[in-house]
N, C-alpha and C positions, 0 to 999 in steps of 0.2 A: 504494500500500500504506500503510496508517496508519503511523504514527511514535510512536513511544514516548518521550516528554517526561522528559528524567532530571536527576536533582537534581543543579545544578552546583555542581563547586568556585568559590566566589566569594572566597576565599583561599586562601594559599598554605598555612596551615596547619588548613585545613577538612577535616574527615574524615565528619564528620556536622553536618548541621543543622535545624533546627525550621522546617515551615513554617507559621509562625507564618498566612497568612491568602490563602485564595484572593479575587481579583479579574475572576475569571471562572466563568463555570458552564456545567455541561454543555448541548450545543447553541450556545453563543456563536463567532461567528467573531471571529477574531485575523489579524491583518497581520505583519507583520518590524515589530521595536520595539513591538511593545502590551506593556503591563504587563500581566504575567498572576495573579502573586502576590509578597506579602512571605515572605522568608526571613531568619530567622534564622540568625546566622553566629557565630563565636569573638567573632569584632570587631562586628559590627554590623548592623542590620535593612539589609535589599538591598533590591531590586525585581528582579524575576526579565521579564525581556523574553523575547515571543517574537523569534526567527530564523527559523524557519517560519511558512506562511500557513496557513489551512484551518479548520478546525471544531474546535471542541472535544466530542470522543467521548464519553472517559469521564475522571475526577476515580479517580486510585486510591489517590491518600493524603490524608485528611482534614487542613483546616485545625488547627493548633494541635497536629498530630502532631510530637513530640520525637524525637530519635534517627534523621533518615530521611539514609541512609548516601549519600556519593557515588554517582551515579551507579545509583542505585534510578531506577525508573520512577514518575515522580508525578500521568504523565497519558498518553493518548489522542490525540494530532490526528489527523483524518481530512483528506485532500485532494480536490482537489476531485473532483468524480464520487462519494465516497467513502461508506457508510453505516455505521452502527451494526453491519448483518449481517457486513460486513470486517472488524471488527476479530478478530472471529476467527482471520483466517488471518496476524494481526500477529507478528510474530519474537515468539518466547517473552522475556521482560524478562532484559537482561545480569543477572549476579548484583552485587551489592553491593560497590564496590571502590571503593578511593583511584586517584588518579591515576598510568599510569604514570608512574617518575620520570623516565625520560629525556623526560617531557614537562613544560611546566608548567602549572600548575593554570590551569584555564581560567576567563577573567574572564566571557568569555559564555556564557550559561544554551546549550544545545546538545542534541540526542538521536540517537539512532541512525537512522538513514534508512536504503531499501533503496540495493543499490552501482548506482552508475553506469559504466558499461564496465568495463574490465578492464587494466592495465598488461601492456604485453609483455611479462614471465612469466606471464600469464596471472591475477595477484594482484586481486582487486575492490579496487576503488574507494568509498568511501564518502563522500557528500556531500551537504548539505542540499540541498533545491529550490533556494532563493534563491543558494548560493553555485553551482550548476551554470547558473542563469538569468544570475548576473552574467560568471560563467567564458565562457559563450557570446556574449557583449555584446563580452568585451574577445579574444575568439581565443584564448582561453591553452587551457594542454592541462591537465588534473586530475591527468592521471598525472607531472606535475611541480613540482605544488603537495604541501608538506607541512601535512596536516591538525593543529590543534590543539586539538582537540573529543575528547571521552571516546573512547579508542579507532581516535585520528589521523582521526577524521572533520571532512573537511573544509566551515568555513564561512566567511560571509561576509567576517567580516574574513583570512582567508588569502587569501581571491581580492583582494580590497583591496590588500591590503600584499604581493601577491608581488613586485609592482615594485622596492618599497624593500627586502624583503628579499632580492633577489636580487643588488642592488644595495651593498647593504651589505658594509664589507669587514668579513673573518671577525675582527679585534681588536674592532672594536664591538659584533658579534652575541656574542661571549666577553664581553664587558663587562656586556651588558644582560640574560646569562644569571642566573634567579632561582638562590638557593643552595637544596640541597633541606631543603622542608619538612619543620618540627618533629613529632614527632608527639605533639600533647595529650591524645589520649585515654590515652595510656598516661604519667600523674607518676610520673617515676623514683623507684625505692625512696630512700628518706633516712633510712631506720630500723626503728622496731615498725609493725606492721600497724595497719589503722585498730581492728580489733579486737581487738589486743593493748593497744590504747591505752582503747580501751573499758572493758576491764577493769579499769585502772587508776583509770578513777571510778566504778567502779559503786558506787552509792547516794551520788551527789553530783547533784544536778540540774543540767545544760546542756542547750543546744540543740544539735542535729546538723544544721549548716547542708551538702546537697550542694555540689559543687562544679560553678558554671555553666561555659558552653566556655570563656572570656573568662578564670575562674579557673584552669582545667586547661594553658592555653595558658602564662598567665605561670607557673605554678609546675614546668612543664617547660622551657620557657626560660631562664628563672635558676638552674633547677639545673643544665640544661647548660652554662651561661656560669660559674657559679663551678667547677664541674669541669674542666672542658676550656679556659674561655681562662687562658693567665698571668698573670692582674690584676698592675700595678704603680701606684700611687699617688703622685703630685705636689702638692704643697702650698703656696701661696702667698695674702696678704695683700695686697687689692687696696686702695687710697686713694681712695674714691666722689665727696669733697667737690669736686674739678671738674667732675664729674658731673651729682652732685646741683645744682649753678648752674648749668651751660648747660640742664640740662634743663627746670629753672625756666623759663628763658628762652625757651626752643625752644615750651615748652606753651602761653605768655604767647600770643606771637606764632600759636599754632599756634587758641587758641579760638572764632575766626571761623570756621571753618572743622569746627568740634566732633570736633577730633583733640585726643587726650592719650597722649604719650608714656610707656611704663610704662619703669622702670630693667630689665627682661627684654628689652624691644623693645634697649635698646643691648648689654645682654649678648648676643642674638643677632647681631648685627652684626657686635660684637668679633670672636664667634667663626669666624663667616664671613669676616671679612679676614684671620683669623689664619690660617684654613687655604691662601687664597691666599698668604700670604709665606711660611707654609713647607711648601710644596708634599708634599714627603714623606709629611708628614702625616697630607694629607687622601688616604687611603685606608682600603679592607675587607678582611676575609680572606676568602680565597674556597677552601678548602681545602687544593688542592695549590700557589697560588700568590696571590697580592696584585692588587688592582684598585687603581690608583692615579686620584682622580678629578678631573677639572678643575673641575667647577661647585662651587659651596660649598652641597651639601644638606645643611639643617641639621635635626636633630628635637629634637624641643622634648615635654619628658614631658606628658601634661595625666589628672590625678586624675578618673577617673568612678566613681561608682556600684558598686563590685563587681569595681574593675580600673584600671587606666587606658591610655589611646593614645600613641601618640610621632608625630603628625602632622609630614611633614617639609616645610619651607618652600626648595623648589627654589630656584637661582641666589641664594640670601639674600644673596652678596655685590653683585649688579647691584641690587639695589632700596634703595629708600631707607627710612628710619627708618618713615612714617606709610605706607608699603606694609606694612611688615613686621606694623605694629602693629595693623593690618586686617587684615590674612589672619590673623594669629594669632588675631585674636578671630572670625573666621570660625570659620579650624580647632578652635580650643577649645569653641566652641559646638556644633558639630554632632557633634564627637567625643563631647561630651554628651549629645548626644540619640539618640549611633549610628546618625549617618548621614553618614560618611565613605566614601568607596568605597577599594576598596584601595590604589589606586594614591597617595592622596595618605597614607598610614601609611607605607606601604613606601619602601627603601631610605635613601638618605641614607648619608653615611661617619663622621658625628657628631653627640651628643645631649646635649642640655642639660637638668637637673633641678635646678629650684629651690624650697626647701624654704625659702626663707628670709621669705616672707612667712607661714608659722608658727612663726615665731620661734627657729628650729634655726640654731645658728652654724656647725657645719658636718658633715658626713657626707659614707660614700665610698657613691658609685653603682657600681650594678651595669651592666657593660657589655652592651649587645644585641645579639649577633653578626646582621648581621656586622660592625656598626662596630669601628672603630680606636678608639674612645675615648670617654668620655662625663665633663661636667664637673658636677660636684655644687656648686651653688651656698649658700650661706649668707647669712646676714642682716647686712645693714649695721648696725653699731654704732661709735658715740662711745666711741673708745679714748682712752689715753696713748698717744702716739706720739713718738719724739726725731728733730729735724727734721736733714736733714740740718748745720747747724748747729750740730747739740748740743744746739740747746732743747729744752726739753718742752712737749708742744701738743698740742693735740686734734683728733682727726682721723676720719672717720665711714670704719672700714673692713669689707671685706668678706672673709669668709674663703673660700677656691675649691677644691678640691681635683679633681685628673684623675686617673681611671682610665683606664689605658693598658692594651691587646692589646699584649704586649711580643713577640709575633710580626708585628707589622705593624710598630709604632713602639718604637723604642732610645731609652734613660733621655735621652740627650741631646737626639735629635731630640722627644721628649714635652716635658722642659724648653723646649727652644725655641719649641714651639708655644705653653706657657704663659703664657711672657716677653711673645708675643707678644698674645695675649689681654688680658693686664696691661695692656701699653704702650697699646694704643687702647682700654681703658677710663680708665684714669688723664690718657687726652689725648683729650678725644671730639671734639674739633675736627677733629683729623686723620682720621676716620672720615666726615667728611663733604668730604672733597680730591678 
């Protein structure tokens, strides 16, 4: 029976997206993983893969179409045997809907298939070709796999990972549970209407710039984070100038090799050993209770075009300074060019924005639920400073300021963490013990 191809959630907080550009045309056969088409998303241009084999039927949303909603029908596959006369008798196209929430948004592109057997109450079964071909490879039963495709339809990667998932004990499957998605298309009221605002200039010339997903996404974000979390604010004055020399140093030694360490690559670092010594922490809020994390994921704000990313740099505590300093310029470049896939934006328990390379001495960041915290960095400047001595001397400092979830982290344990941030920028030697 043909398969109806529907537009997948490619984030967590995807509700509609643009498909920006087909890669196949009617009549073409597709394999499992052919690139079929680009999608545009909140966050960034995708590549949509098939999961099914077969033909391509029919095309039923035009490239460069805006607004095509989760879970719309975007195409036709036929299987094999299958003709153009079949698609006739293809299931009527699901309606237009977000994912359910007790599910999470699905990373692979996925469509409805017809059901494969029936679970003893008698309940259908739905599953793609490939995921029932690999399910019969490995003996497993489908009526014991949970589907995570539109509609609990089960695919490929379920049959993959039911080993580890079943394997898994239930505090890490709680752990690695997404929080539920934001919803962007709807920016929370924050005052007059756009046309009461209108009003207000009429016969003044501006431009009415729409708002793209990327926009809608962060301006219901932060307004749920300054409503809903308890911001509290930390403030401390960091001493760069041992810094600033070993860094010297480090880049000397490091240009054979055409590595250069930027003063953010060690702020990262700091921040990652910081959340290992005080464990507390480095945690999220996770609604009705706290995730407390062992790794040091760290994210790192980067300014694009219309919006910006918070790509997160995993394990940041385990890798060294000229790892950090390369993957960052990985992630900030292709965060550029929106082509990050989800998995390396998401999560993390902590966030770093630094403004201080335009010349901003200091400011407080808005927190990104669900992290515990995020640190607003400032620009190093040649102060007065009075040395412990009493003298007066000059000294290149940087001003830091933390916003703290004072639902996850208490004024003492956030100080502590800050102290700690301080202590291994002010001594970058011990950052590399």
């Amino acid at each position: 029976m043909p398969i109806e191809i529907l537009m997948p959630a490619l984030s967590p907080t995807m509700e509609e997206g643009t498909l920006a550009k087909w890669l196949v045309k009617e009549g073409d056969s597709v394999a499992s993983g052919d690139v079929m088409c680009e999608i545009e998303t909140d966050k960034a241009t995708m590549e949509f893969e098939a999961v099914d084999e077969g033909v391509i039927g029919k095309i039923l949303i035009a490239e460069g179409t805006e607004g095509v909603k989760v879970n719309a029908a975007i195409a036709v596959l036929l299987e094999d045997g299958e003709s153009a006369d079949d698609m006739s008798a293809a299931p009527a196209a699901a309606p237009p809907q977000a994912p359910m929430p007790s599910q999470p948004a699905a990373a692979e592109p996925t469509a409805t298939a017809p059901s494969v057997g029936a679970k003893p109450d008698g309940t259908r079964i739905f599953a793609s070709p490939l995921a029932r071909r690999i399910a019969g490879q490995k003996g497993l039963d489908l009526a014991q796999i949970k589907g995570s495709g539109p509609h609990g339809r089960i695919v490929k990667s379920d049959v993959e990972n039911m080993d580890e998932q079943s394997a898994a004990p239930e505090s890490s499957v709680a752990a690695s549970a997404p929080s539920k998605p934001a919803t962007p298309s709807a920016v929370m009221a924050t005052g007059p209407s756009g046309d009461a605002i209108a009003k207000m200039y009429e016969g003044r010339e501006y431009e009415e710039i729409t708002l793209n997903g990327m926009r809608k996404t962060i301006a219901a974000r932060l307004t749920e984070a300054k409503q809903t979390v308890p911001h509290f604010y930390l403030r401390r004055d960091i001493h760069l100038d041992a810094l600033m020399a070993f860094r010297a140093q480090l880049n000397k030694q490091l240009e054979p090799r055409g590595i250069k360490l930027s003063v953010n690559d060690f702020i990262i670092k700091a921040c990652a050993l910081a959340l290992q010594q005080v464990p507390d922490a480095n945690a999220v809020w996770a609604g009705d209770r706290v995730f407390r994390l062992k790794p040091s994921d760290v994210a790192v704000a980067v300014a694009i075009e219309g919006g910006l990313f918070t790509p997160v740099l995993q394990d940041a505590e385990m890798k060294s300074l000229s790892t950090l300093s390369a993957e960052m310029k990985d992630l900030a470049t292709r965060a550029r060019d929106r082509k990050l896939a989800p998995h390396e934006y998401q999560g993390g328990s902590f966030a770093i924005s630094n403004l201080g390379m335009f010349g901003i001495d200091n400011f407080d960041a808005v927190i990104n639920p669900p992290h515990g915290a995020i640190l607003a960095v400032g620009a190093g400047t040649k102060k007065p400073v009075v040395g412990a001595d009493g003298e007066l001397g000059i000294a290149t400092v940087m001003s830091v300021t933390l916003s703290v979830d004072h639902r996850v982290i208490d004024g003492a344990l956030g100080a502590a963490l800050l102290g700690a941030i301080k202590d291994n920028l002010e001594a970058p030697m011990t950052m590399l013990a």
